[in-house]
N, C-alpha and C positions, 0 to 999 in steps of 0.2 A: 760636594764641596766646590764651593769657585777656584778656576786657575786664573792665578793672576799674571799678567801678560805685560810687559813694559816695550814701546816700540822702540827701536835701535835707529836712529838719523841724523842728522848731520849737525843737531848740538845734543850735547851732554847737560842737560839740568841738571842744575846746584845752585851754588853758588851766586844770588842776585847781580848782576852786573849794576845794577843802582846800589850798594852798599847791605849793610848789614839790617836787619830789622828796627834798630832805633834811626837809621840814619832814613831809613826810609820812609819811618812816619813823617818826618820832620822834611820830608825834601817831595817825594816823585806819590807816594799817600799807597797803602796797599791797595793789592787788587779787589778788595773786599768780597771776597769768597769766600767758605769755608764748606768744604768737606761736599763739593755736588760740581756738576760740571764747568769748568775753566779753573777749578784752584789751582795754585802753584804745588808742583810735586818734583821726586825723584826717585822714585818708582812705584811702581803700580799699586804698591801695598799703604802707601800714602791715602789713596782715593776710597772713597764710599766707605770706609773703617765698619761702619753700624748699617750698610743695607744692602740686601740682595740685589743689584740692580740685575738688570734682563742683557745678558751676553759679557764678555769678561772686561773688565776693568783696565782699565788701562792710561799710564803716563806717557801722553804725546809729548814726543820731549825735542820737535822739530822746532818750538817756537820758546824763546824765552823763560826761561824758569819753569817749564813742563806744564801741562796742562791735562787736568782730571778729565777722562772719558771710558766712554763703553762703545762697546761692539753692540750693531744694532745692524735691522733689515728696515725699517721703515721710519718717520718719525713719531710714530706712535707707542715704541720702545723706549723713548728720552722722556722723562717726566714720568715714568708709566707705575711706580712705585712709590708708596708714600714715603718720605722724609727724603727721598733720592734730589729733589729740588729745592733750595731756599731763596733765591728768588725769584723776580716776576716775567725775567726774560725768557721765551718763546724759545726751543730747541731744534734743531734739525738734525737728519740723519743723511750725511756725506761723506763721501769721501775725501782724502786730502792728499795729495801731492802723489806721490809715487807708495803710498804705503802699502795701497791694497784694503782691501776693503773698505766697510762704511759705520763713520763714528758719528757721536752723537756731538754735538755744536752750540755755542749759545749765535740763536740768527740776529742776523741784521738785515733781513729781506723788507719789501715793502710793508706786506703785510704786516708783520712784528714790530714795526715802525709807526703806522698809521694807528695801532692796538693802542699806544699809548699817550696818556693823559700829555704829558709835553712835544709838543713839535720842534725838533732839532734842524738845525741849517743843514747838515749835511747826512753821509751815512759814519763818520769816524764821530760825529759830537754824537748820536745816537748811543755808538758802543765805549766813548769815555761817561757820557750821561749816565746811563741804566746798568755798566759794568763796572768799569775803573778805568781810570784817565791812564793808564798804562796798555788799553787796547786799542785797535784798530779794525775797520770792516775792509774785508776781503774776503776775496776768490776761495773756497774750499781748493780748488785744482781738483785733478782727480780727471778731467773730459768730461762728457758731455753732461754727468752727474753733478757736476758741480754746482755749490751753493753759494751764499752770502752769510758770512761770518764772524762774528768779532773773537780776535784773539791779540794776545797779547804781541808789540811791535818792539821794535829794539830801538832805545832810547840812544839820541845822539845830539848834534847842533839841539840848542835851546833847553833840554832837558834841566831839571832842578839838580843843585847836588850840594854837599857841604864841603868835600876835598876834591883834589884832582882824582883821585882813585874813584871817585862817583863815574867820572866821564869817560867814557868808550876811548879807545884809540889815543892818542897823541890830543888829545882835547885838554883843556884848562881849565877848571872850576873858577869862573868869573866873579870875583866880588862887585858889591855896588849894583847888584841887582836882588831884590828879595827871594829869599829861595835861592840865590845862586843860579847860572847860567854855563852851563858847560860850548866853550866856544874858545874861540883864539886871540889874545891880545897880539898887538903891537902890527897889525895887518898893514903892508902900504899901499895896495890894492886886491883887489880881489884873486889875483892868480894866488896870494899868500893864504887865499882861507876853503877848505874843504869843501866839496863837492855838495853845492845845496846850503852853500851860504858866501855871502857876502859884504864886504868892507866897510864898517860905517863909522862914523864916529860919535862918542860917546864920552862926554864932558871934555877932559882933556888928551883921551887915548884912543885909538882907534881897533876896533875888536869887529872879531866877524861873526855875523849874526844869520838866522836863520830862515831863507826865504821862503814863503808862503805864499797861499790865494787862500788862505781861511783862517778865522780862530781857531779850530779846531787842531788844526797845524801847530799850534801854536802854545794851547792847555793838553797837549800829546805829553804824559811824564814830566806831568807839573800838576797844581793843584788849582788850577783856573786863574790864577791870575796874571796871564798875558794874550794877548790881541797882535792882529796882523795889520799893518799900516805902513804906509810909504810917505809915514813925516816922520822922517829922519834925514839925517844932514850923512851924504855917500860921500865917501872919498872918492872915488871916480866918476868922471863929469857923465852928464846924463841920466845919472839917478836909477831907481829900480831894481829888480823888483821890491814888493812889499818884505818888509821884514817883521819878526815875532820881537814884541818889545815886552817886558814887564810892565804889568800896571803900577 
């Protein structure tokens, strides 16, 4: 019989921090998973429901809404059973942060990159592209084992949302942007707006917005439709950087 195994770290999945299941079709899009490595979980018993996978099951619940994985020795463990994968993304076998041992991943290496039919500007549009625009590519951690990986990131400045309760922190669900914009009104320069955004104005109000050097940055916990640009009108002279604007 499989033991099922849930890792203990420094978040508790539950609870979507973007809202409830309807609020999240309509705003930030799910992660489109189901039942194989990266779904959303909260505990172990959530994952692989219908298949033996090879090594024990487990809800990484360091990252966001918990993440489906297994206990594995190589990456020829991830994928290694039929129905255990539903889609096309390439898996690795890493370690992650302080956990101890070595889980299985959806990658975002070169090679897993170069496999596929679209060519992405960066490695985050790659793991919003081929995963869900609620992931990001990073570092497994772990030392010298360490991989390239997408998982899911924690939504904040520019994120979609329908209430303030969508938006992390002391943030404001911004009307007069499609999808909603979780950020700050009434800025009167930038010391007023959160770390990783700044002051601009915006018809007749001025809201603090989310700075970038990518779209990518940008369609992070949205549904693609915003871009990084510095035509915008800054409330403090000299302008800069680029900001995430809605299309």
């Amino acid at each position: 019989m499989r033991r099922w195994v849930a890792i203990t770290g420094l978040f508790i999945a539950g609870v979507s921090s973007c809202g409830d299941d309807e609020k999240k079709e309509e705003t930030t899009a799910d992660r489109g998973l189901y039942e194989t490595t990266g779904a959303e979980c909260s505990a172990a018993a959530d994952c692989f429901p219908d298949v033996e996978v090879q090594g024990d099951a487990l809800c990484l619940d360091r990252v966001r809404d918990g993440y489906c994985t297994h206990e594995c020795t190589s990456d020829d463990e991830c994928c290694a059973v039929d129905g255990e994968c539903t889609g096309n993304t390439a898996q690795v076998c890493a370690p992650f942060e302080s956990t101890g041992g070595m889980l299985c991943f959806l990658s975002c290496e070169k090679a897993t990159r170069e496999a596929t039919a679209t060519k992405y500007d960066d490695d985050n549009a790659f793991c919003q592209g081929e995963v869900s625009p609620q992931f990001i590519c990073r570092s497994s951690g772990g030392g010298s084992n360490n991989r390239k990986i997408c998982v899911p990131g924690d939504c904040g400045v520019g994120a979609a949302c329908l209430t303030d309760d969508d938006c992390p922190g002391d943030l404001d669900c911004l009307d007069g942007f499609d999808g909603g914009y979780c950020g700050t009104e009434g800025c009167e320069g930038d010391d007023d707006c959160s770390n990783g955004s700044v002051c601009v104005v915006n018809g007749k109000r001025n809201v603090c917005m989310k700075q970038c050097s990518a779209d990518s940055e940008c369609t992070f916990c949205r549904s693609g439709d915003a871009h990084c640009t510095d035509d915008v009108e800054y409330v403090e002279s000299g302008g800069g950087p680029s900001v995430c604007v809605v299309d």
